[in-house]
PAZAPA-4460 file (N, C-alpha, C; in steps of 0.05 Angstrom, whole numbers, plus 32768, in hexadecimal, padded with zeros to 4 digits):
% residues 180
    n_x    n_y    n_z   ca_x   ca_y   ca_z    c_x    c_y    c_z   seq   type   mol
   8011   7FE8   8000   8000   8000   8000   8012   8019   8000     1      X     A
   8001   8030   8002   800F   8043   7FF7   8007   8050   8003     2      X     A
   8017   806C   8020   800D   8076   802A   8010   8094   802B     3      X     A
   8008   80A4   8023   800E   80BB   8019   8011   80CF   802C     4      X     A
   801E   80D9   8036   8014   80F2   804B   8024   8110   8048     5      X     A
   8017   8121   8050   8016   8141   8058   8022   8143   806F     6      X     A
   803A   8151   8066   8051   8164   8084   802B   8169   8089     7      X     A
   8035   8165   80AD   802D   8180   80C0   8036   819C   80C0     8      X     A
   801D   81A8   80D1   801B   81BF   80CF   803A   81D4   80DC     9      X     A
   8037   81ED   80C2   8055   8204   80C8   8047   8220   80CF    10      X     A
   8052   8229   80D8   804D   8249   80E0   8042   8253   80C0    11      X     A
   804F   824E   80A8   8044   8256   8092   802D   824C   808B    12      X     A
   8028   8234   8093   8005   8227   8094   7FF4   823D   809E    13      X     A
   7FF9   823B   80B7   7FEA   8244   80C7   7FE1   8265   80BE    14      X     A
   7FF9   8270   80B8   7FF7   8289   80B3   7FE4   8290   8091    15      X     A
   7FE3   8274   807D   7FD2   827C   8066   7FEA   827E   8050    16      X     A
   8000   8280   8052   801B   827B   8049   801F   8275   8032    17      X     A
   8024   8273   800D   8029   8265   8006   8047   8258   8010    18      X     A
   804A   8244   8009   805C   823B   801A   8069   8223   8007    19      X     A
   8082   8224   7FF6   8091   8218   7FE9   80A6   820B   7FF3    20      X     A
   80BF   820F   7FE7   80DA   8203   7FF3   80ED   8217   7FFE    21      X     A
   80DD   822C   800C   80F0   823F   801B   80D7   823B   8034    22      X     A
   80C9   8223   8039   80BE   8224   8048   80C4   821C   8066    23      X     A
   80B5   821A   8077   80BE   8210   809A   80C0   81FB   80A5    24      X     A
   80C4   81F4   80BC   80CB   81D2   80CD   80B4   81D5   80D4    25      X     A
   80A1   81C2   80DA   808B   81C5   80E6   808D   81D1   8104    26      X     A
   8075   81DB   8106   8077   81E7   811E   8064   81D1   812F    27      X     A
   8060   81DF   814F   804F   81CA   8167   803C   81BC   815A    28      X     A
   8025   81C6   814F   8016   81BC   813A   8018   81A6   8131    29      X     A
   802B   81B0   8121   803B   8197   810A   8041   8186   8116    30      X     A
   804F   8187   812E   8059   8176   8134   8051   8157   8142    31      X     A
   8035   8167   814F   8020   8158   815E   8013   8146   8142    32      X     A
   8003   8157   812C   7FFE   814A   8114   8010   8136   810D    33      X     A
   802B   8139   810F   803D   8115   8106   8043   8107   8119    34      X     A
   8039   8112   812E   802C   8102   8148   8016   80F0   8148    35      X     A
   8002   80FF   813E   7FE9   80F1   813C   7FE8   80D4   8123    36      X     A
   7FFD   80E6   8112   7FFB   80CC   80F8   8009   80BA   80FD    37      X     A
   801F   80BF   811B   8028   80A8   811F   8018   8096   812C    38      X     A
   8006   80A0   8133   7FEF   808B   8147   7FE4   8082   8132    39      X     A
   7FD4   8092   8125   7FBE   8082   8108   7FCF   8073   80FC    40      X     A
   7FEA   806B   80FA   7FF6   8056   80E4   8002   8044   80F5    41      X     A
   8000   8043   810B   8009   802C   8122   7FFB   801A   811E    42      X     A
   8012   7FFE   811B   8018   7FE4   8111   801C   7FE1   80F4    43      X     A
   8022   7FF3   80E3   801B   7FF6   80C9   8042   7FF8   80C7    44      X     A
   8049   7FDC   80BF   806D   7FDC   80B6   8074   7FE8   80A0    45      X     A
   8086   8004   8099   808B   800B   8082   809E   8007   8070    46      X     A
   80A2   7FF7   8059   80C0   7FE6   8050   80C9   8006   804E    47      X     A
   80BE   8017   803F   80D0   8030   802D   80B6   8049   8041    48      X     A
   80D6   805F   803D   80CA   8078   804C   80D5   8087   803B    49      X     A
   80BB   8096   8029   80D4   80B5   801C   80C2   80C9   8022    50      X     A
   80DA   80DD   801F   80C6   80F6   8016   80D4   8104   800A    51      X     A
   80CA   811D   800E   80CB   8130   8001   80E6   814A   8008    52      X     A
   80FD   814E   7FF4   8119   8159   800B   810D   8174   801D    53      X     A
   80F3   817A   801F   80EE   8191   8031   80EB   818A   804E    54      X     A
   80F3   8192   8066   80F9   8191   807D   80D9   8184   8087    55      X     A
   80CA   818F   8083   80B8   8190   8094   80A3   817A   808D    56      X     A
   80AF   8170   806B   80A7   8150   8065   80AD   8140   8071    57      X     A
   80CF   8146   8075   80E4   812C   8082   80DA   8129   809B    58      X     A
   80D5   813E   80A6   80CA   813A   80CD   80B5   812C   80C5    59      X     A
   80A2   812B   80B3   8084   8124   80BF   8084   8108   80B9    60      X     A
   8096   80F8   80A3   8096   80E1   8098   80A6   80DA   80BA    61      X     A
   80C1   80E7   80C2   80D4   80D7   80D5   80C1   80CE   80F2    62      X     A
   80AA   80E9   80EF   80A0   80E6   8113   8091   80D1   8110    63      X     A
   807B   80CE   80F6   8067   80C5   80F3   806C   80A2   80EE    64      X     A
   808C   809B   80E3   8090   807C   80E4   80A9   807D   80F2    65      X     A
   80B5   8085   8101   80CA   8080   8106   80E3   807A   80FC    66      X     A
   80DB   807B   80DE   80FA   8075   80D5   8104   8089   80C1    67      X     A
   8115   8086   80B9   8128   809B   80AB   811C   809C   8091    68      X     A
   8110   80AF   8089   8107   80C1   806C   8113   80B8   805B    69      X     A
   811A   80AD   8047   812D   80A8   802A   811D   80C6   801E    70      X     A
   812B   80DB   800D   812A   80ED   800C   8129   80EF   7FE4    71      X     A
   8116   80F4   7FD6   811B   80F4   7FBD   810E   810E   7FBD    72      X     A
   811C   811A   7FA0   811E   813B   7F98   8103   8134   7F85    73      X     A
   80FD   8126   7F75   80EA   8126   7F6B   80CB   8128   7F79    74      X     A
   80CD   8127   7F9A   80AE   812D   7FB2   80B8   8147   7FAD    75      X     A
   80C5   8150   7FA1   80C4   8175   7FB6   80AC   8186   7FB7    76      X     A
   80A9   8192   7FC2   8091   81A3   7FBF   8096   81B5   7FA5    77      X     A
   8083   81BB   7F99   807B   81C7   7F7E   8089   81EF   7F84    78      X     A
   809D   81EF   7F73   80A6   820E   7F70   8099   8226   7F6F    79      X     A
   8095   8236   7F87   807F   824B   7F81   808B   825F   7F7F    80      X     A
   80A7   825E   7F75   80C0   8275   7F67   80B8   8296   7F80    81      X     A
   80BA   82AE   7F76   80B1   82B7   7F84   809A   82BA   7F98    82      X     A
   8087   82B1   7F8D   8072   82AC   7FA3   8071   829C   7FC0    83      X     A
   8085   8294   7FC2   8086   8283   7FD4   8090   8295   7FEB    84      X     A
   8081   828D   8000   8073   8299   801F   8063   82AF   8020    85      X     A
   805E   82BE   8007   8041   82CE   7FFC   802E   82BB   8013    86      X     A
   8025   82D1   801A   8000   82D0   802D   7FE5   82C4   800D    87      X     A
   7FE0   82B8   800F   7FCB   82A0   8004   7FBE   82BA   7FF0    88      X     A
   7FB6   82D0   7FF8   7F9C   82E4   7FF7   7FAD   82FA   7FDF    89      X     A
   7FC8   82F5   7FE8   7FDA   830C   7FDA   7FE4   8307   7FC0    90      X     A
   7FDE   82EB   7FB3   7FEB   82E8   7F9E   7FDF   82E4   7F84    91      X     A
   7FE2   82E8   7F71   7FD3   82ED   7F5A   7FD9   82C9   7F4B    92      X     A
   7FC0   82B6   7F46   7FC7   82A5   7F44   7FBD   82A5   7F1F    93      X     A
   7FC5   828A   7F1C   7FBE   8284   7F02   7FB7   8264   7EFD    94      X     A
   7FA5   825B   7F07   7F94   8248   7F0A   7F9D   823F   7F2E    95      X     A
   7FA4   8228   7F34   7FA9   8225   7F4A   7FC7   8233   7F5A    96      X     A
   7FD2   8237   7F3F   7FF5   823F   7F4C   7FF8   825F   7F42    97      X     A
   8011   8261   7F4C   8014   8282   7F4F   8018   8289   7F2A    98      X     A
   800D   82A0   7F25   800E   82A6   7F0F   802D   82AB   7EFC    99      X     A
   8040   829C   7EEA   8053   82A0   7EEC   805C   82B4   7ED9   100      X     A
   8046   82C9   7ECE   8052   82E0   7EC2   8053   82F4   7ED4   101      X     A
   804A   82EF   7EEC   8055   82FF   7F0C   8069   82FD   7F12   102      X     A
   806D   82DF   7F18   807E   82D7   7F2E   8096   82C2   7F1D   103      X     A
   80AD   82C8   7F25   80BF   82BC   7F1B   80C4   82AC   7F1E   104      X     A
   80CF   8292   7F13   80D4   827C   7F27   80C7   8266   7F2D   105      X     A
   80A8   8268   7F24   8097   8257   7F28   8094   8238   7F17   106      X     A
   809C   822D   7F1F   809C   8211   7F10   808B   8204   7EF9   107      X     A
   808E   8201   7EEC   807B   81F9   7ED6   8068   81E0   7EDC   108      X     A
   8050   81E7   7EDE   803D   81CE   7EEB   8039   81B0   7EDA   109      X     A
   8046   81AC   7EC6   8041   8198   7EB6   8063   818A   7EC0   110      X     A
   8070   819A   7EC4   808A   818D   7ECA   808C   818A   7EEE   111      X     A
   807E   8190   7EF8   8078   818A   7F11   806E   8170   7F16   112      X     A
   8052   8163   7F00   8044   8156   7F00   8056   8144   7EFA   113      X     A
   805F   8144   7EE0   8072   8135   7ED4   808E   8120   7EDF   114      X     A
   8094   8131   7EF7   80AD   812B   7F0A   809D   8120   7F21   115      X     A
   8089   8127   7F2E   807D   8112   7F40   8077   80FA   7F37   116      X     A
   8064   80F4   7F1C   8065   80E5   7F11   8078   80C8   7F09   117      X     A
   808C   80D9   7F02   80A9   80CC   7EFF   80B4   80BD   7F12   118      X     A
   80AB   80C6   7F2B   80B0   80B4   7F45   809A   809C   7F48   119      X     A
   8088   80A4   7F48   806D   809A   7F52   8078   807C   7F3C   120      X     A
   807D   807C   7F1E   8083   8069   7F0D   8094   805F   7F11   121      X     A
   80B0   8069   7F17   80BC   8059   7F24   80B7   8051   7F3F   122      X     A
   80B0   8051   7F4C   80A7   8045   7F66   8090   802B   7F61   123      X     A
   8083   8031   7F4B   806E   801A   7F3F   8079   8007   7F31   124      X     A
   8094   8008   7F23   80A5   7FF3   7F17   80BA   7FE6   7F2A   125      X     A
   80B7   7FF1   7F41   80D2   7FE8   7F52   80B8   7FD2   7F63   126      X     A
   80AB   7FE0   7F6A   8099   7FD6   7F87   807A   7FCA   7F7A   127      X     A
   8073   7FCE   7F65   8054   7FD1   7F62   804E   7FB2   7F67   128      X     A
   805B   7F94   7F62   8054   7F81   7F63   8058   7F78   7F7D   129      X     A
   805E   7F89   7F8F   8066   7F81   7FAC   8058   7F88   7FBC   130      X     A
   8052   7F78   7FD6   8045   7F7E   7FED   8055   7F87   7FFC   131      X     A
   8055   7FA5   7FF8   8065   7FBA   800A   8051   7FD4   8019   132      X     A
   805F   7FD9   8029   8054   7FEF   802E   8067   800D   802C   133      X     A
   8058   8019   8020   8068   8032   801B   805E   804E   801E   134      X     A
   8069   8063   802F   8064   8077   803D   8077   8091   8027   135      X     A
   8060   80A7   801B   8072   80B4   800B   806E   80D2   8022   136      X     A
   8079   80EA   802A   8071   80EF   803E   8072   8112   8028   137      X     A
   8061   8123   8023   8069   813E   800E   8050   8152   801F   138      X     A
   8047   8163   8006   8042   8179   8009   8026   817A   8001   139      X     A
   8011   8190   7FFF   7FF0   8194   7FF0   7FF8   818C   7FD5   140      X     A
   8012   8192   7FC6   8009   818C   7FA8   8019   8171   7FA7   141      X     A
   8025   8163   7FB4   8030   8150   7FAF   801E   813C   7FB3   142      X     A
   800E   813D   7FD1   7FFF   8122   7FDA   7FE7   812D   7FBC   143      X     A
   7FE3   814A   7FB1   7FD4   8148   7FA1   7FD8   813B   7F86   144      X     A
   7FF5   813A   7F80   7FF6   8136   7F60   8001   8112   7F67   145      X     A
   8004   810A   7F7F   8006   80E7   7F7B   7FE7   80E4   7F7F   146      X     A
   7FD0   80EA   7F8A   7FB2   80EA   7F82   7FB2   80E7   7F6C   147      X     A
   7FB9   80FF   7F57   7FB3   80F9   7F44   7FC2   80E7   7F2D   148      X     A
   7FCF   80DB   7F3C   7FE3   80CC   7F2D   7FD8   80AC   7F2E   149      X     A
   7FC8   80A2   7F44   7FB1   808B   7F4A   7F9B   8097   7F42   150      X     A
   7F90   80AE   7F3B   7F6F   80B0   7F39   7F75   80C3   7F1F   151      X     A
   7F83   80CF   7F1A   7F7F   80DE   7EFC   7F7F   80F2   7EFF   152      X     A
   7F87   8109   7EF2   7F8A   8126   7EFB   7F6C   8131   7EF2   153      X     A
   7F62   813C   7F06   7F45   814E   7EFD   7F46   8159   7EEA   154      X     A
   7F2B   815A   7EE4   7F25   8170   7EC0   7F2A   8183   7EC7   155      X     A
   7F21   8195   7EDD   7F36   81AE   7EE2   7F54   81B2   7EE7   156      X     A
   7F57   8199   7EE3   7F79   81A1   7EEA   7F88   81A3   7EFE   157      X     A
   7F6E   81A6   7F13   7F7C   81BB   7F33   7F87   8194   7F44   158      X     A
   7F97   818A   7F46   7F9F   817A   7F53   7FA2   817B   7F6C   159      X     A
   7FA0   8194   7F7A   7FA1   819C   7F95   7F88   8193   7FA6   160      X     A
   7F73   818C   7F8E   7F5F   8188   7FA5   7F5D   815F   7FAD   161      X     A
   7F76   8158   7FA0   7F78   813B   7FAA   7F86   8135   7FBD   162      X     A
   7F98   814F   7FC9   7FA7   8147   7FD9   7F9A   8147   7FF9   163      X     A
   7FAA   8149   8016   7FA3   814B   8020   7FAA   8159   803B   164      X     A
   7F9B   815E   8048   7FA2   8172   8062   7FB4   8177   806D   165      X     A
   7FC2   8182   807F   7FDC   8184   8092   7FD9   816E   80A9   166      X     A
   7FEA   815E   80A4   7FF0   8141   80B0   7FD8   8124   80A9   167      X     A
   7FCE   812D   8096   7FBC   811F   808D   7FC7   8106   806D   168      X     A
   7FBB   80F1   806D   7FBD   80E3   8064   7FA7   80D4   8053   169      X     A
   7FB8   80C4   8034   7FA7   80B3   8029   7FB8   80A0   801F   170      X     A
   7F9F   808E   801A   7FAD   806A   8017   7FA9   8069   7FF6   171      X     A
   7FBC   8054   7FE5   7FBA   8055   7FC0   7FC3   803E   7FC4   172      X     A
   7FBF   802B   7FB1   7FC9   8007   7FAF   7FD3   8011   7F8E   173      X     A
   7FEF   8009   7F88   7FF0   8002   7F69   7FDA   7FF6   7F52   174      X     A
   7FD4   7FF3   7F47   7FC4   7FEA   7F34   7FCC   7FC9   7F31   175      X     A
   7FEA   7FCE   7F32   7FF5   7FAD   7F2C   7FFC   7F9D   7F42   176      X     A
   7FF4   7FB1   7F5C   8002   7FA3   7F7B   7FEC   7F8A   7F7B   177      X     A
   7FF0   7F77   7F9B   7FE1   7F6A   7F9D   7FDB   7F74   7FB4   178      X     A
   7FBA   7F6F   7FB6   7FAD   7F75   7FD6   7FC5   7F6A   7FF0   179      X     A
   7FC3   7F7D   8003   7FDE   7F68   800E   7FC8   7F61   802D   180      X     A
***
């Protein structure tokens, strides 16, 4: 199985933040949240732990299973170039992400998709026939764009609404795995 989860909560959460890769360690919040997920996933053995190289992924995957993060650049959270730590209210968007004839820097959303993807497939040719369990630990657009990477990317496009909450979690089986 496949267990997807969202860093806990950061002072830039809290505050409405966009919040990229100049973002924070989780704060008390957060911290309690990969607290809590360590209770909801108790007895649940995880062969592989990755996430995402942002700090506040690596804490939530480390508190939440106890073991050491394997760290791939392809979880990172999605580039919000200048926009990133912009107040939610303040930024001029252009569908779900910051508009990039504003803001410099902003990552190209097909090559975002593209590079999560790239993992997600390799991870499905290494593991997909195995009864494993596997913990990917990222961000709103990451737990969003492996959603849509098991369920299909919406006709709108907005992939953010597959992901999930701050310290929150969802379960995905390969297509080719076996029930384990």
């Amino acid at each position: 199985m496949i267990y997807v989860i969202r860093h806990g909560q950061t002072d830039w959460n809290k505050e409405g933040r966009l919040q990229g890769r100049e973002g924070l360690p989780l704060n008390e919040e957060g911290i309690q949240q990969a607290q809590q997920l360590k209770e909801e996933l108790n007895g649940i053995h995880f062969d592989y732990v990755f996430s995402s190289p942002q700090e506040r992924a690596i804490q939530t995957a480390e508190i939440a299973t106890g073991s050491k993060a394997l760290v791939d650049s392809r979880l990172d959270v999605f580039d919000l170039g200048e926009a990133d730590g912009l107040k939610k209210e303040e930024v001029k968007l252009k569908g779900a992400i910051p508009d990039p004839s504003v803001y410099k820097g902003v990552e190209d959303m097909y090559s975002y998709v593209e590079r999560v993807f790239h993992f997600m497939k390799d991870l499905e040719k290494e593991h997909g026939q195995k009864q494993v369990n596997i913990l990917i630990s990222g961000h709103r657009c990451t737990t969003g764009c492996i959603g849509a990477y098991f369920k299909g990317i919406p006709e709108d496009q907005n992939i953010l609404r597959l992901s999930s909450d701050n310290g929150g979690f969802k379960v995905y089986q390969f297509a080719s795995g076996n029930e384990g």
